[in-house]
N, C-alpha and C positions, 0 to 999 in steps of 0.2 A: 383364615387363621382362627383355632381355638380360642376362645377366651378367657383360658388358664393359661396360653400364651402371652397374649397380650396383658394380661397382668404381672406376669413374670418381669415383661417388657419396660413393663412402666415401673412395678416397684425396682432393677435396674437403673433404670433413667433417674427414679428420685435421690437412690443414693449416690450417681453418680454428682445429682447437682450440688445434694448435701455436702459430700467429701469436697467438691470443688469451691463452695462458699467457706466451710471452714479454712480452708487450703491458703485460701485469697487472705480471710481475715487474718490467719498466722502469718501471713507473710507481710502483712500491712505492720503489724502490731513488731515484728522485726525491723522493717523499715526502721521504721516511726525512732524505733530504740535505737538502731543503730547512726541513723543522720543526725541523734540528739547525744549522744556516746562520742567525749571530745576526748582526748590524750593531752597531756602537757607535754610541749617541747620536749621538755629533760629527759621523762617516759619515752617518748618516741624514738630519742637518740638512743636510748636503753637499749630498748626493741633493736633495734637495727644493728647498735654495737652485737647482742646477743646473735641476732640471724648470722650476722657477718662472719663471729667464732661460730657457728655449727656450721658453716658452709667450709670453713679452713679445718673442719677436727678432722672428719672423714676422709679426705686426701692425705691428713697427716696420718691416720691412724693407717691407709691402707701404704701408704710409703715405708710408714716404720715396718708393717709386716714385711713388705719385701726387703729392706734391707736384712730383717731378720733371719729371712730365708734362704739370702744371697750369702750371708756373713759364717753359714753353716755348710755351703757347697766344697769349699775347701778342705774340710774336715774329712767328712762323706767322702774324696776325692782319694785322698790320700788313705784311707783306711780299705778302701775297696783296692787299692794299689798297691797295698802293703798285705794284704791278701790272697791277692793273685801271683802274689809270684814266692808265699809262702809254698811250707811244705806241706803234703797234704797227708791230714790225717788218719789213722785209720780204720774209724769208724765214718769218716768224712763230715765230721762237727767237728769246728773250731770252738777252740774253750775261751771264758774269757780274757785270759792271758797274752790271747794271741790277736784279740780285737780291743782296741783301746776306745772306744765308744762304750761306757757301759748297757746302753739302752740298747744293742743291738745284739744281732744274732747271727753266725754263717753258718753255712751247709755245702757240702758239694752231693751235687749226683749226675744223671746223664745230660750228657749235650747233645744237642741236636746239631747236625753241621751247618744246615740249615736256616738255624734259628740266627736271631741277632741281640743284639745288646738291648735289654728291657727297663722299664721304670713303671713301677704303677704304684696306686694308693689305694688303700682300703680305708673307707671312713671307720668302720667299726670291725675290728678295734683299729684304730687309728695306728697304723704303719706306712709305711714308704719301703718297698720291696727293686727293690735292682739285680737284675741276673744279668750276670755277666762271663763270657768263656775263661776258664782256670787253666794255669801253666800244666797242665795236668792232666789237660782233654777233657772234663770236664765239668760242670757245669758249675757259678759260685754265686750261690744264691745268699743276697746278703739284707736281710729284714731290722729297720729300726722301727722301734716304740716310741711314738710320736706323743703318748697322752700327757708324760710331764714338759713334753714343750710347749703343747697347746696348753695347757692348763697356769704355765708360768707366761706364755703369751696372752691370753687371758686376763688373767692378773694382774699385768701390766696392761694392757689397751684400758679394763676397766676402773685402773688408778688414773690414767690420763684422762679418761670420760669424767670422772667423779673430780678430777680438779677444775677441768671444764666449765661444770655444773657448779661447782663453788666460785668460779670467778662470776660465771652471768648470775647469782644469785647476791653476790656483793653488791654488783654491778647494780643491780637493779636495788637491790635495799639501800644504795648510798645517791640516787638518781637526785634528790635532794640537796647534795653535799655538791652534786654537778651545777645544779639550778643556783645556790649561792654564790659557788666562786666564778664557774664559767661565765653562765648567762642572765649574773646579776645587769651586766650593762645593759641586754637587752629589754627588761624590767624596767629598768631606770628610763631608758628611750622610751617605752610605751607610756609610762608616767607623765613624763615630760608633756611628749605629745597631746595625753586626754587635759592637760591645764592648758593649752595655748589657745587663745580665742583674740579679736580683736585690743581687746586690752592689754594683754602682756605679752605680745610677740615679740618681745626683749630676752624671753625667758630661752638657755641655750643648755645642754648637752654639757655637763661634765664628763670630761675626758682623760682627769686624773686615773690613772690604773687602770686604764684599758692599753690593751696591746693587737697588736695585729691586726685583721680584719675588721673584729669588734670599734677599734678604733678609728680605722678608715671610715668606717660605717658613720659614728660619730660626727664624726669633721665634716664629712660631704653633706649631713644633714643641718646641723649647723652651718654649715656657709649658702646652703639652698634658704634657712631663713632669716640667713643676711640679706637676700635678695630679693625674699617675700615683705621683710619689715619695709627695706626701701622702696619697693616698690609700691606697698601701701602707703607706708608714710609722706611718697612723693606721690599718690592718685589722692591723699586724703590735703596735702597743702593745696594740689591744681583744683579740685572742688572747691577748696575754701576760698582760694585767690579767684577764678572766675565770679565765684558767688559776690566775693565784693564787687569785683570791677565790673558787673552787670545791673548789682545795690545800686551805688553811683548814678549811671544815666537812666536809670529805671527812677529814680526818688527825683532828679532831677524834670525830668518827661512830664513828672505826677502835680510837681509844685506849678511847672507854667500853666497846664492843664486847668488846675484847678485855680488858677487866678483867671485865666482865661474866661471859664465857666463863672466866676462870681463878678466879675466887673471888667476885664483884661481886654473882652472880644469887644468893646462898644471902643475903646480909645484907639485909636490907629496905631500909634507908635508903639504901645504894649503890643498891642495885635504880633505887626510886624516882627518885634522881639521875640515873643513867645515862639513866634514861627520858626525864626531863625534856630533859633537853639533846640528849640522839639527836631527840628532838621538835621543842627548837627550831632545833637547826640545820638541819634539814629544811627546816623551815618556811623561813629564811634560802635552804638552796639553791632551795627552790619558786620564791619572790620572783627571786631572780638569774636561775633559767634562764629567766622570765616574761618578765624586763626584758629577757634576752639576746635573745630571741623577738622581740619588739616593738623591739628597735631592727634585728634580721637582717630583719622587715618591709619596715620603713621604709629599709633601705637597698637591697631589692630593687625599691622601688617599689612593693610590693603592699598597703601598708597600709590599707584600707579602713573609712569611715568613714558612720555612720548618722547622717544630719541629719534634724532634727525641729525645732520650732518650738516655744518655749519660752520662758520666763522663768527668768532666770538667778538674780535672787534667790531663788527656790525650791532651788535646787541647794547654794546658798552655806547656806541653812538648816540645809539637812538634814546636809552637812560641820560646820555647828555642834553641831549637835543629836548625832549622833554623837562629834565630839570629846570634845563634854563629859559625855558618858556614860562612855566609854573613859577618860579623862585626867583622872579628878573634883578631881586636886592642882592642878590651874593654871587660870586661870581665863579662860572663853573667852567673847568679847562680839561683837554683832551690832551694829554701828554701826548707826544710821540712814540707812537706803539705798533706794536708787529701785527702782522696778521695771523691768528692761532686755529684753525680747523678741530674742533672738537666733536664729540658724538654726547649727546645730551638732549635731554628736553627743553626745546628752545625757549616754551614760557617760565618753566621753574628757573631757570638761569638768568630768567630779565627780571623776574621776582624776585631774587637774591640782591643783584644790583641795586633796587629802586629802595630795597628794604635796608641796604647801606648808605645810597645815598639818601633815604628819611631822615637817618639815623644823624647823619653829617650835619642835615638841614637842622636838627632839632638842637644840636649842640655847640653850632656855628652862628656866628652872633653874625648881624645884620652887616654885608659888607664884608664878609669872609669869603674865602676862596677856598674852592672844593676841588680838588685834579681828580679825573680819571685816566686809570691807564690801561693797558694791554701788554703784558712782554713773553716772551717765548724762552725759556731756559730751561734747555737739555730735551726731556718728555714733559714736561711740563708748563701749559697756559698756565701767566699768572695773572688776575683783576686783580685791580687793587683801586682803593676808592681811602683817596684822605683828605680832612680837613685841616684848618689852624685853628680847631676850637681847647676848650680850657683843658682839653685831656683827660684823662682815667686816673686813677687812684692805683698803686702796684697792688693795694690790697684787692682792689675791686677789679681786679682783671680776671681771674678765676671764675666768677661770680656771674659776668654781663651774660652767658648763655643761657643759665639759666630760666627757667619758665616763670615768667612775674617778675624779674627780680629788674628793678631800677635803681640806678643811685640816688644818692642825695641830690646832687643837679636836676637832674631827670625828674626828683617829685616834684620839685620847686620851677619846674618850666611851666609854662602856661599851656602845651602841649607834650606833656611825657609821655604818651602811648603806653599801653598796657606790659609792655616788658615780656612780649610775646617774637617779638620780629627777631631779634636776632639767635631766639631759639628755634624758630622755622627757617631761616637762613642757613645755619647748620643742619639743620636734617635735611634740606636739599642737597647740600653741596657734599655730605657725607653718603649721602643715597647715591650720589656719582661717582662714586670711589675717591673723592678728593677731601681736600684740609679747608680747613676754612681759622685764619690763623687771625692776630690783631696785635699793633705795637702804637703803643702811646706811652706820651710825655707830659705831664704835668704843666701849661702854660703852653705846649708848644704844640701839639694838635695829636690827633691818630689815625692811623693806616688800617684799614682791613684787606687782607691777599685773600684769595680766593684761587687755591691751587687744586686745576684738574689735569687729566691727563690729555696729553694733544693728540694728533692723529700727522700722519705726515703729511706735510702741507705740500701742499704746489705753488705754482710760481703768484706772487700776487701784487699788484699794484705798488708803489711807493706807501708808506709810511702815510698816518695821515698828521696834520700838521694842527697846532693850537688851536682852539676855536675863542 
């Protein structure tokens, strides 16, 4: 290869790379403009109302022609009808006298036998020609002047374009006048929204003068931070309420500790004391971070539960049988009760029980009697666990599920437990599709039922009998 070739070759190649790096940068430099190039709502709806009338003119405008054109065949019809069966002339030109169309024209001449019935157009000059056979043997050529139709068609298509054009030019100059009245609510919402942080999640959505969807819009957002505030407000009390009740045997732990460490360890009976109580507060925090466990579970959703098939009087037994090993001062009975076959997890179901009869134990003065029972009615197991302790308050009955929440008895026991148990007792027993209900009396004691759904039972032993 020449060397005036390969030079040709190469200055080619350069400005191919040239054109191609410019090429790149303009197109960056579009990018760049257009990903940063935002529209406001209003505008966009502009936009769109505007595409939507140009997409409807054109169908209208080509509709309106046909009708126009339809709306004249009748005319044409009758004039070429009203001709042929005239009399013919005899120069063979009709004058206009005899053709009521001013814009048109006839003639006769030869007919072909032949021939057939014709229509044709000439654009320029703009006519519509029709031959047609004359009463008369021959031929009736009958020509209309199209250019004051087109030109008054015309005239009209481009008044209808031109109003067109003035509506989407409104339209768009008034896009503003949209954004205040229309889609001030949604203004107001984005407002709203950039103020909400931890501190005033109180703050809600006026809903005065909104209508329709805007509204809905509204309300749904508003009642989603109904459930955001409660739900914070109730993660920000269980942080505050654990943090105490962990303060507590934590401060406690630290005081025998440190008596221990200064003088506590050399005297025996301090010894032993310190021991004791470092022991059971322990035991106390084990219990709480347990309970703290299992409701942080169940609030993530992961709580997971072993169903097994069972009878539930079995389970009520054995929370007997234990009670009254443990608690020999008070005096604990097994009602006469059915046998109920259940599908459940067999340890969260003894876990309920033992966490009512605590419950019994704490509020039952020494020498109190606790009944358990079993009964079956309709689809329904029912436990039920009561004492003859001093009873619940009507006000304080809403209340006792609650996370932390203890009465005034309960602080003032020497054992109140943290006010965790019978808010875990209900998430078990409502994780099982059942109710977990409670009835007390002031002075005369209270009942907790524990209603799930039975399974059909089979045949089963006799009743069991008092213990």
């Amino acid at each position: 290869m020449s060397k005036k070739k390969q030079k040709k070759r190469k200055a080619k190649k350069q400005r191919e790379r040239g054109f191609n790096r410019a090429s790149s940068g303009i197109h960056r430099v579009l990018t760049k403009l257009l990903s940063s190039f935002r529209l406001s709502l209003t505008f966009r709806i502009a936009l769109h109302y505007c595409g939507q009338l140009l997409r409807t003119t054109i169908p209208a405008l080509l509709l309106l022609t046909l009708v126009l054109a339809l709306l004249q065949v009748p005319f044409v019809q009758q004039d070429v009808l009203r001709l042929q069966t005239a009399p013919a002339p005899e120069n063979g030109i009709f004058t206009q006298a005899d053709i009521q169309n001013s814009r048109a024209d006839a003639y006769l001449t030869a007919w072909d036998p032949n021939a057939e019935v014709r229509l044709s157009f000439h654009l320029w000059p703009l006519e519509l020609i029709i031959t047609t056979p004359h009463d008369s043997g021959q031929a009736l050529i009958v020509t209309y002047q199209l250019r004051d139709a087109v030109l008054v068609w015309l005239m009209l298509m481009l008044t209808l374009l031109f109003c067109d054009a003035m509506r989407l030019f409104s339209f768009l100059r008034r896009h503003h006048r949209l954004d205040r009245r229309v889609l001030a609510p949604i203004r107001d919402i984005t407002d709203m929204a950039a103020t909400l942080s931890a501190s005033n999640l109180s703050n809600r959505i006026n809903v005065a003068g909104m209508k329709n969807e805007l509204k809905d819009l509204a309300t749904v957002i508003n009642t989603m931070l109904d459930r955001i505030e409660r739900s914070y407000n109730s993660q920000k009390q269980f942080v505050s309420d654990a943090s105490h009740e962990l303060r507590t045997p934590i401060a406690v732990i630290q005081g025998y500790i440190s008596m221990l460490n200064r003088w506590g360890k050399d005297d025996p009976t301090v010894l032993e004391e310190g021991m004791q109580a470092i022991a059971q507060e322990t035991a106390s925090m084990k219990d709480l971070v347990e309970s703290l466990l299992f409701l942080a579970r169940h609030d993530k959703k992961t709580l997971l539960m072993e169903t097994s098939r069972f009878d539930a009087l079995d389970v009520v037994a054995e929370v007997h049988k234990e009670a009254a090993m443990v608690t020999p001062e008070n005096t604990f009975n097994l009602s006469p009760s059915d046998h109920c076959l259940v599908t459940a997890d067999r340890g969260m179901l003894k876990q309920v029980m033992r966490i009512l009869c605590d419950n019994a134990v704490k509020y039952t003065p020494k020498g109190g009697i606790i009944t358990m029972g079993v009964a079956r009615q309709g689809g329904l197991c029912i436990l039920t666990m009561t004492d003859n302790g001093p009873g619940i308050p009507r006000d304080e009955l809403p209340k006792i599920f609650e996370r932390f929440y203890r009465s005034d008895s309960a602080r003032k026991a020497e054992n109140g437990g943290h006010g965790l148990g019978l808010s875990i007792a209900r998430i078990i027993v409502m994780a099982h599709g059942g109710k977990l209900r409670v009835r007390s009396k002031v002075g005369v004691g209270t009942t907790f039922s524990v209603e799930l759904k039975t399974d059909a039972s089979p045949q089963f032993p006799a009743p069991a009998s008092n213990a």
